[in-house]
C-alpha positions in Angstrom: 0.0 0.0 0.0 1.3 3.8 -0.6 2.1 6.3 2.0 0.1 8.9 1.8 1.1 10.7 4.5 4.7 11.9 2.6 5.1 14.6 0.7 6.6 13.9 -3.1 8.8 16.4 -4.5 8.5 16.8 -8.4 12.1 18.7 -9.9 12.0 19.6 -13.2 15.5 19.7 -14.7 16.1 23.5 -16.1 16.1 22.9 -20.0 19.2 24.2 -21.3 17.0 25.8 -24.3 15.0 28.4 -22.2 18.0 30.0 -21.8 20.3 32.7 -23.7 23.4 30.3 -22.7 21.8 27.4 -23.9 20.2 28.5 -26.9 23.9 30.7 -27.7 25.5 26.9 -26.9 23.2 25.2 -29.5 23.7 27.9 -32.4 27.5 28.1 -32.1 27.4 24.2 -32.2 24.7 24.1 -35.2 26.9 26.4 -37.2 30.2 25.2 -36.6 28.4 21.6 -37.9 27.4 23.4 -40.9 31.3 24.7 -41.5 30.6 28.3 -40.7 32.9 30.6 -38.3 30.0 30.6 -35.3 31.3 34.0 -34.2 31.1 35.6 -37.2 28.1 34.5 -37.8 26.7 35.5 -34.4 28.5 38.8 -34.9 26.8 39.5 -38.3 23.1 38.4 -36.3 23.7 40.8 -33.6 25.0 43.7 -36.0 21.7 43.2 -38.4 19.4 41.3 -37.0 19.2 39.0 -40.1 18.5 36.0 -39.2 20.0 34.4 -42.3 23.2 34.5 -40.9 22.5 31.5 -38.5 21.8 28.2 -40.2 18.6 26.8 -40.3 20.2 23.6 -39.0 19.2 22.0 -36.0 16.3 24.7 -35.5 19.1 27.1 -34.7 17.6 30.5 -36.6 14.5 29.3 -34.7 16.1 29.4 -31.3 18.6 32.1 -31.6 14.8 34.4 -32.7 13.1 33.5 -29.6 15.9 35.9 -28.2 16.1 39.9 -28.2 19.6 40.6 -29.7 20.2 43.1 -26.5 20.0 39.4 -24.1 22.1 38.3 -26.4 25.0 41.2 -25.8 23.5 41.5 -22.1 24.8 37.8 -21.5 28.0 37.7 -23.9 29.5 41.2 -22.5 28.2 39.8 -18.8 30.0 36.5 -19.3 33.3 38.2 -20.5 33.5 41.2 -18.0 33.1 38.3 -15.2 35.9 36.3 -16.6 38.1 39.2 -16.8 37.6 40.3 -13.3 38.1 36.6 -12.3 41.7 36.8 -14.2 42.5 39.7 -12.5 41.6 38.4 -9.0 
């Protein structure tokens, strides 16, 4: 017979594609698949907001457009400036 009287827990694991890291960590590996240079792709996105510069492969124009291009700058220039300050402590 069950125990009712415990409390379950239910935990989701985060999905790594509802995230601007994920999502970033999908594209650059859909497009360096494909045999494109992932960062200047990415660069040329950002710049232009044409999403023709990101592969269709993999769903990666699909993913990398459910993001605003300032989250994307917001989490590249936030991921660099903390590594830098990291190298200098």
């Amino acid at each position: 017979m069950a125990d009712f009287d415990q409390t379950v827990q239910f935990r989701r694991e985060p999905d790594s594609l509802n995230t601007v890291q994920g999502i970033l960590s999908k594209v650059y590996d859909s497009l360096k698949e494909r045999g494109y240079d992932p960062i200047n792709q990415l660069v040329g996105y950002i710049i232009s907001g044409d999403p023709t510069y990101i592969t269709s492969y993999n769903n990666a124009r699909y993913l990398i457009r459910r993001l605003e291009r300032d989250e994307i700058l917001e989490e590249i220039v936030g991921f660099y400036l903390k590594n830098l300050d990291e190298k200098k402590g």
